[in-house]
PyMOL CGO cylinders between C-alpha atoms (Angstrom):
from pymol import cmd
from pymol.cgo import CYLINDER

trace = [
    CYLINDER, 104.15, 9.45, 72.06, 102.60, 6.33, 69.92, 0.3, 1, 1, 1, 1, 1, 1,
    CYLINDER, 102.60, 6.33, 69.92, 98.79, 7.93, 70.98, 0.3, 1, 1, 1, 1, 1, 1,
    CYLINDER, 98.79, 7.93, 70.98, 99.90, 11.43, 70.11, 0.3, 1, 1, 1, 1, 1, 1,
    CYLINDER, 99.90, 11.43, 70.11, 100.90, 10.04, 66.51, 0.3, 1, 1, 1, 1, 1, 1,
    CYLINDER, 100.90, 10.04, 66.51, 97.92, 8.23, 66.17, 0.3, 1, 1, 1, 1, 1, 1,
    CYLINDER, 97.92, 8.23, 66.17, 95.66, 11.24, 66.55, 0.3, 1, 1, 1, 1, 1, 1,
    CYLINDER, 95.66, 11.24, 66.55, 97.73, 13.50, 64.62, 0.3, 1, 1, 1, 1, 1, 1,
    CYLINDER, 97.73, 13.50, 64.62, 97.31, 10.44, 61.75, 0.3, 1, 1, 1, 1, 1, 1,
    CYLINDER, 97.31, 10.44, 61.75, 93.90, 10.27, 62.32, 0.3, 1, 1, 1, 1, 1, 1,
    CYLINDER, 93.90, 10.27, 62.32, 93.56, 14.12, 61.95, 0.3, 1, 1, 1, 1, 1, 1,
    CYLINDER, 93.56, 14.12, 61.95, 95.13, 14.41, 59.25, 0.3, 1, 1, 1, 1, 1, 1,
    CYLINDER, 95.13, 14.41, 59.25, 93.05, 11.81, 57.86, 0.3, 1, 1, 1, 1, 1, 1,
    CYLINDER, 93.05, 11.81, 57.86, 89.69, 13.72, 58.71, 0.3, 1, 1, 1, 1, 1, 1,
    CYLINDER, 89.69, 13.72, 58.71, 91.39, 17.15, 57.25, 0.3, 1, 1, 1, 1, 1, 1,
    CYLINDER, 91.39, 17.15, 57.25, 91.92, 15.20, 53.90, 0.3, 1, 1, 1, 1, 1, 1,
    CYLINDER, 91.92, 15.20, 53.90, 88.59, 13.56, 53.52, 0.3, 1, 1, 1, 1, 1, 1,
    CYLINDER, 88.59, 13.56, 53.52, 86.69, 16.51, 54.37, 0.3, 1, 1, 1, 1, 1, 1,
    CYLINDER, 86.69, 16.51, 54.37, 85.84, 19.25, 52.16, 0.3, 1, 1, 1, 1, 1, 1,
    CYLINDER, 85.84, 19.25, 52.16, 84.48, 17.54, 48.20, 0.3, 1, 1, 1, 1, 1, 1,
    CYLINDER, 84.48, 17.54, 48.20, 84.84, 14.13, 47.35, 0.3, 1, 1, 1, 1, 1, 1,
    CYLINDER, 84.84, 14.13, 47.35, 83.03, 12.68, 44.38, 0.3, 1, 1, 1, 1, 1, 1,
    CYLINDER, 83.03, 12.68, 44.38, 81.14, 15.89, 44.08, 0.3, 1, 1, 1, 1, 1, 1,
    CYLINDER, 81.14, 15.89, 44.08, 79.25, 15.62, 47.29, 0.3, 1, 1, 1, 1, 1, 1,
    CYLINDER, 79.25, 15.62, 47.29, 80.73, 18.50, 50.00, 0.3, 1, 1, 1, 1, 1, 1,
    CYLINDER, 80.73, 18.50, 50.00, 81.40, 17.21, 53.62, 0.3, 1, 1, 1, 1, 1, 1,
    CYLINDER, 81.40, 17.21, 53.62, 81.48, 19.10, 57.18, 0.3, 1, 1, 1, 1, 1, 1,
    CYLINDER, 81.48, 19.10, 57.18, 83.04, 17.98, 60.19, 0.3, 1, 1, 1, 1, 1, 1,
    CYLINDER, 83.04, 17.98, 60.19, 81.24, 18.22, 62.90, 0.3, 1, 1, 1, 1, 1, 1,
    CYLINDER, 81.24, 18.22, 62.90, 82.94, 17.39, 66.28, 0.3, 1, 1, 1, 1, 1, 1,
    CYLINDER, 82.94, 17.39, 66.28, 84.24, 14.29, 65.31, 0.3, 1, 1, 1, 1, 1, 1,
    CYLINDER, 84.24, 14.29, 65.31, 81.80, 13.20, 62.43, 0.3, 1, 1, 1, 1, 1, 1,
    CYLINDER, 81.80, 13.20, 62.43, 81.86, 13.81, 58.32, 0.3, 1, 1, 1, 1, 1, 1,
    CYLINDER, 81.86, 13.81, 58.32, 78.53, 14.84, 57.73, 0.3, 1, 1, 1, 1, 1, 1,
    CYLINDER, 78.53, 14.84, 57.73, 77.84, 15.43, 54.19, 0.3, 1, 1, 1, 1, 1, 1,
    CYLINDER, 77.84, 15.43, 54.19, 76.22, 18.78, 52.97, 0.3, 1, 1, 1, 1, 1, 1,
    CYLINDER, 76.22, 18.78, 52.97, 74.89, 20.55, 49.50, 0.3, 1, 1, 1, 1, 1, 1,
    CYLINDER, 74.89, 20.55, 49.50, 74.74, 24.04, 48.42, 0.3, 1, 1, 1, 1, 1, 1,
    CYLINDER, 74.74, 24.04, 48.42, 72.50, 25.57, 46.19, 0.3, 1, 1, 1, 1, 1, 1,
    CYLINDER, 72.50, 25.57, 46.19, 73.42, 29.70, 45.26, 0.3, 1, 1, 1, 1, 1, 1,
    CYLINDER, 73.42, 29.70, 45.26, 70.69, 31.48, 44.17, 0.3, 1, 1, 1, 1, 1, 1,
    CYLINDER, 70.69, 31.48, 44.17, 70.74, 34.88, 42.20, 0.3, 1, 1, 1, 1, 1, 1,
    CYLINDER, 70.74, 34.88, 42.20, 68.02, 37.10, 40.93, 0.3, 1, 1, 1, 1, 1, 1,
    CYLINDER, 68.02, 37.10, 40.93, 69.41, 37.68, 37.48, 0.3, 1, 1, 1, 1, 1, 1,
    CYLINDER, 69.41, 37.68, 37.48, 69.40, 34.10, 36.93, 0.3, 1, 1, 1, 1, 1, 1,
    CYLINDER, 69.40, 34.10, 36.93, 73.29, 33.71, 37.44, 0.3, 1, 1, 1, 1, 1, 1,
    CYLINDER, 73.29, 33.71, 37.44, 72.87, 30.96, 40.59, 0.3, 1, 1, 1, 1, 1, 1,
    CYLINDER, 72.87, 30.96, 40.59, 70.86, 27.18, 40.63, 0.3, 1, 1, 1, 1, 1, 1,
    CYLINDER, 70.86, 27.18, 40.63, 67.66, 29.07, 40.75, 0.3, 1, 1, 1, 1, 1, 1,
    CYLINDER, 67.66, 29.07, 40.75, 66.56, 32.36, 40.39, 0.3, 1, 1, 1, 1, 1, 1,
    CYLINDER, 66.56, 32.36, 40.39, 63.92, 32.34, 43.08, 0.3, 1, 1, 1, 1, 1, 1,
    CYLINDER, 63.92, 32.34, 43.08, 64.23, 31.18, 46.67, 0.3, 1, 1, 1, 1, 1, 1,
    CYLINDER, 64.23, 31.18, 46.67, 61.02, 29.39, 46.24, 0.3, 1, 1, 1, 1, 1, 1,
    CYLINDER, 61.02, 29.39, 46.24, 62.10, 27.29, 43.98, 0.3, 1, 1, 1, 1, 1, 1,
    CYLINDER, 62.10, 27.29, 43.98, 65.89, 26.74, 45.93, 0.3, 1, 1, 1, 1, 1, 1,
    CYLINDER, 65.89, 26.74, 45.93, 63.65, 25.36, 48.64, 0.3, 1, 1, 1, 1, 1, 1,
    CYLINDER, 63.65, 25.36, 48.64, 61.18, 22.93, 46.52, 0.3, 1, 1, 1, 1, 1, 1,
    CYLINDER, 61.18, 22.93, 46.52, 64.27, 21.20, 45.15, 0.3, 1, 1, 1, 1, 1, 1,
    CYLINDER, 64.27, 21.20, 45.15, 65.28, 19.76, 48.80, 0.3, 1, 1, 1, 1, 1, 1,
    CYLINDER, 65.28, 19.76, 48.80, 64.57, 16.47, 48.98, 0.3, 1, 1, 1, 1, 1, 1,
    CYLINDER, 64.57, 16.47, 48.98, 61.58, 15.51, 51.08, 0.3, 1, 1, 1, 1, 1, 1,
    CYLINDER, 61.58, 15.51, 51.08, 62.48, 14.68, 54.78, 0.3, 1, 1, 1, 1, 1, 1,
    CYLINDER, 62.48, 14.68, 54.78, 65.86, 15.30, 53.87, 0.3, 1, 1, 1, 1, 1, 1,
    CYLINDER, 65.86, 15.30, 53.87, 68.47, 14.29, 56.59, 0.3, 1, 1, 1, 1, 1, 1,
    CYLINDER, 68.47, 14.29, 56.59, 71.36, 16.71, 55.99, 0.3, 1, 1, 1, 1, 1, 1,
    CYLINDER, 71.36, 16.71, 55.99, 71.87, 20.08, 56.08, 0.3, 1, 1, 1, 1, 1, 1,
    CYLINDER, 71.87, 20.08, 56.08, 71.59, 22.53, 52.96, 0.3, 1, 1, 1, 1, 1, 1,
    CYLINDER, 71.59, 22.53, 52.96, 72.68, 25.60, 52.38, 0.3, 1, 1, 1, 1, 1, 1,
    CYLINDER, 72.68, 25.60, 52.38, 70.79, 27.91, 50.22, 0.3, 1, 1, 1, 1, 1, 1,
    CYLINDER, 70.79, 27.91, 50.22, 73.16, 30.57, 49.55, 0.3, 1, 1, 1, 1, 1, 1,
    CYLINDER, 73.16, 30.57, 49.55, 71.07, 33.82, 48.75, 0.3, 1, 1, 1, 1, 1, 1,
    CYLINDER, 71.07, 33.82, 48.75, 72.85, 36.62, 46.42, 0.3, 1, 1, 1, 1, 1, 1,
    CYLINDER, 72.85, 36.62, 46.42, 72.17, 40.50, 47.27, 0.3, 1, 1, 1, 1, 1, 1,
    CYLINDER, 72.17, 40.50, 47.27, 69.03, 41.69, 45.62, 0.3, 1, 1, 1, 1, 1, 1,
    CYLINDER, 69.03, 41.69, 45.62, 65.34, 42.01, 46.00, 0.3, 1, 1, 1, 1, 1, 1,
    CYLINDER, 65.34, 42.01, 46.00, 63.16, 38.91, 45.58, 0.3, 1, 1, 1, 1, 1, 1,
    CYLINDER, 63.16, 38.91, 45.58, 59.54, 39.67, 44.98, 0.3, 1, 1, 1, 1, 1, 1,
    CYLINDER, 59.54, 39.67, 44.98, 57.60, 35.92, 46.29, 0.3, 1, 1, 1, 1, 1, 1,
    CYLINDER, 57.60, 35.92, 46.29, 56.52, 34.18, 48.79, 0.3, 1, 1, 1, 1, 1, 1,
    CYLINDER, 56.52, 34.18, 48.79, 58.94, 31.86, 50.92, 0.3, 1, 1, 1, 1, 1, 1,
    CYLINDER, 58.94, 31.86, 50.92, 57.27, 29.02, 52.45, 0.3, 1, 1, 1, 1, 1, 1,
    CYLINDER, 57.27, 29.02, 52.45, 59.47, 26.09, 54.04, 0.3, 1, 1, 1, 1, 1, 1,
    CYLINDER, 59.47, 26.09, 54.04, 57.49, 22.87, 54.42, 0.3, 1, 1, 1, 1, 1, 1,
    CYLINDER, 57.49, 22.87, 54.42, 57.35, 20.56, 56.88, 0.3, 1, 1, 1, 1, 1, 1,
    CYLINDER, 57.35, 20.56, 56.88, 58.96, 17.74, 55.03, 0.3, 1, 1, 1, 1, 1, 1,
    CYLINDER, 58.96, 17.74, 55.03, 62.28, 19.75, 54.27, 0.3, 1, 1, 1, 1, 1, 1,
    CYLINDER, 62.28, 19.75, 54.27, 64.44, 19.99, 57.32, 0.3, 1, 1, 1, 1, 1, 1,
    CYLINDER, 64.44, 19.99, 57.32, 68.06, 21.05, 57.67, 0.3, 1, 1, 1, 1, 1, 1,
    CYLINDER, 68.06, 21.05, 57.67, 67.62, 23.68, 55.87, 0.3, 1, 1, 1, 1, 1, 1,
    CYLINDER, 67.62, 23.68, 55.87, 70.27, 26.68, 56.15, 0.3, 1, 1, 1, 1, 1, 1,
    CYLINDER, 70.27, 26.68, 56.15, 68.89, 29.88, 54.13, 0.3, 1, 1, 1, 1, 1, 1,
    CYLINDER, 68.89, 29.88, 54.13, 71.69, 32.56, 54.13, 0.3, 1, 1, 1, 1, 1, 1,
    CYLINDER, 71.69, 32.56, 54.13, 71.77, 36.09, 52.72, 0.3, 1, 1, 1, 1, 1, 1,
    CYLINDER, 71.77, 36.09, 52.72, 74.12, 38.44, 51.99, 0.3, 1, 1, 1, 1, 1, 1,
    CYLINDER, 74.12, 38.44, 51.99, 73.10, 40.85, 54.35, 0.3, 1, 1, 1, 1, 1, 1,
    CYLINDER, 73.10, 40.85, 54.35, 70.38, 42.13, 55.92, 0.3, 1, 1, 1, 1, 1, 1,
    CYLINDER, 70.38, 42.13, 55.92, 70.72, 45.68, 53.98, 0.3, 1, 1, 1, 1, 1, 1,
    CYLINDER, 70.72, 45.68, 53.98, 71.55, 43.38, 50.80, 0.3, 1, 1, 1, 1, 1, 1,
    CYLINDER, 71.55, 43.38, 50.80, 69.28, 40.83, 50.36, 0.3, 1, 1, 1, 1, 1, 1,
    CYLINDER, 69.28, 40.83, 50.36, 65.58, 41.42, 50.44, 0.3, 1, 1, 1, 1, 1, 1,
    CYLINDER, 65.58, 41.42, 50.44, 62.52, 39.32, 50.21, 0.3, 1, 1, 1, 1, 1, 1,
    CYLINDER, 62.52, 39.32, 50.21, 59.10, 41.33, 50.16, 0.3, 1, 1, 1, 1, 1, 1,
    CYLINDER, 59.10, 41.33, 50.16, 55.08, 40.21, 49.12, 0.3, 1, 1, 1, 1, 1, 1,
    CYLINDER, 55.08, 40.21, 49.12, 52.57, 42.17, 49.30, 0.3, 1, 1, 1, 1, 1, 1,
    CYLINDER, 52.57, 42.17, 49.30, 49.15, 40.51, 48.87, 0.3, 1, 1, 1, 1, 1, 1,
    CYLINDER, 49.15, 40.51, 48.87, 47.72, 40.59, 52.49, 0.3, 1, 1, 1, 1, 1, 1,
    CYLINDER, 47.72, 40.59, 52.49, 46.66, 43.23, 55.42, 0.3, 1, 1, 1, 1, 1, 1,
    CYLINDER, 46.66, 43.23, 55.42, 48.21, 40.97, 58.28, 0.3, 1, 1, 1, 1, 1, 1,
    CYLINDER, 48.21, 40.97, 58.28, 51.03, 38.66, 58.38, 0.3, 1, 1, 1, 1, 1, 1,
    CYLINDER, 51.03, 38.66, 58.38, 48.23, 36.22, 59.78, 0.3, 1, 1, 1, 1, 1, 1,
    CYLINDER, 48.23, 36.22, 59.78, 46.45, 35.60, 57.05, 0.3, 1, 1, 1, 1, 1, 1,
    CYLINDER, 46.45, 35.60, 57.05, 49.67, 35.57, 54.44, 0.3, 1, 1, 1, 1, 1, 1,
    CYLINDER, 49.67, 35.57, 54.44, 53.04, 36.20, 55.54, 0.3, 1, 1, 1, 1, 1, 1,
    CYLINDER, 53.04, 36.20, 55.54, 56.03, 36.68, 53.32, 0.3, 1, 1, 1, 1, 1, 1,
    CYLINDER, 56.03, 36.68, 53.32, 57.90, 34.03, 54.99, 0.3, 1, 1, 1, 1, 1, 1,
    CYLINDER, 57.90, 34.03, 54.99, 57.12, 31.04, 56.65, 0.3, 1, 1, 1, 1, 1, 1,
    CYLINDER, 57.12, 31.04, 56.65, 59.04, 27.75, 57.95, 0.3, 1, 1, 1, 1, 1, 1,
    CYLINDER, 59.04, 27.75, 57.95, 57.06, 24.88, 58.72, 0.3, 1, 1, 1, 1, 1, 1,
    CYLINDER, 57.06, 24.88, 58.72, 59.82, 22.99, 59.50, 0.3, 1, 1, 1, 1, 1, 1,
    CYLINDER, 59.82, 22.99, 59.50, 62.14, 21.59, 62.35, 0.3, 1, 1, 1, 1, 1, 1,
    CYLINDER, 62.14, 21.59, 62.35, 66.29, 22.83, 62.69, 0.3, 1, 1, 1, 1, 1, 1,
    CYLINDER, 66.29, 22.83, 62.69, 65.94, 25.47, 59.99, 0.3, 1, 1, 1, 1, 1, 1,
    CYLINDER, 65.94, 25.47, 59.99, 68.39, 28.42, 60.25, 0.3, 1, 1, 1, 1, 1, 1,
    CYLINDER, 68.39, 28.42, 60.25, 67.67, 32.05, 58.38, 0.3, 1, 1, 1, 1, 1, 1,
    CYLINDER, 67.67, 32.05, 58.38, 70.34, 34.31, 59.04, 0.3, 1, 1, 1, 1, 1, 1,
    CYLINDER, 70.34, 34.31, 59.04, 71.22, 38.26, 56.94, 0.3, 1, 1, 1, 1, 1, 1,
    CYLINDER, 71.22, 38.26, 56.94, 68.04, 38.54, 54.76, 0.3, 1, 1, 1, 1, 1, 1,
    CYLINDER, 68.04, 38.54, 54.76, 65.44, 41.06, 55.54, 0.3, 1, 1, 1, 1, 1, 1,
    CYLINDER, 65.44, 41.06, 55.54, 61.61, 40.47, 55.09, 0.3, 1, 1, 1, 1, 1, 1,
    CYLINDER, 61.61, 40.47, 55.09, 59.17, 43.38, 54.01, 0.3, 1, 1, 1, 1, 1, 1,
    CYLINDER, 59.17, 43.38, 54.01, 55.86, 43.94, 53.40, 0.3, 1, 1, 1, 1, 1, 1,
    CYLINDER, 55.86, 43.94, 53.40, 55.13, 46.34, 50.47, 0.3, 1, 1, 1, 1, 1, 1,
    CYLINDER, 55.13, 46.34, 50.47, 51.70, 49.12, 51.06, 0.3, 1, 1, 1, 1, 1, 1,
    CYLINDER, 51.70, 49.12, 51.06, 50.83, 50.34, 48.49, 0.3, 1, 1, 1, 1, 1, 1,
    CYLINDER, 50.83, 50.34, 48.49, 48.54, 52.67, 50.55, 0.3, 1, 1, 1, 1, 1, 1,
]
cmd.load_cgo(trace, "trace")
């Protein structure tokens, strides 16, 4: 009964240091606080940034924790290149039929693709890449 307690205290403990404290978010993973930022960005200029560009050049270089770039619905006309110095990098949409990102200054994605991630653990998940012909 005494070990059940102690986990339950030690739980609790976890739940109530988890989540923002001194302005820096935390995550719990398994049984670790790992701590976490979040940048929004938003077209009209309402977010952090107004280009995801620019979301991504304000990671810190060989940064060690994981941040969210938050990506509002709407059409983003640049380039996205993720460099091989910013890891941990979690680029999320708001849905693949809401958030577009489109370039159009190349015949093949060889020689200059839209997007690009240089980098190690990166995660892109409900945005939709495009190439615009004008043809």
């Amino acid at each position: 009964m005494l070990l059940f307690l102690v986990r339950w205290w030690i739980c609790v403990f976890v739940v109530l240091n988890s989540g923002v404290v001194n302005g820096q978010n935390y995550r719990t993973v398994r049984d670790r606080i790992l701590p976490f930022s979040k940048i929004v960005v938003n077209s009209l200029g309402h977010g952090n940034f107004s280009t995801i560009q620019s979301a991504i050049d304000s990671v810190s270089s060989n940064n060690k924790y994981w941040v969210l770039i938050n990506v509002e619905a709407g059409i983003y006309r640049e380039k996205v290149t993720i460099p091989s110095d910013k890891p941990y990098i979690i680029l999320k949409g708001s849905g693949k039929m809401r958030t577009w990102v489109e370039w159009d200054d190349h015949n093949t994605t060889a020689q200059s693709p839209t997007f690009q991630s240089n980098a190690d653990n990166i995660v892109v998940k409900s945005i939709s890449f495009r190439i615009i012909n004008h043809n």
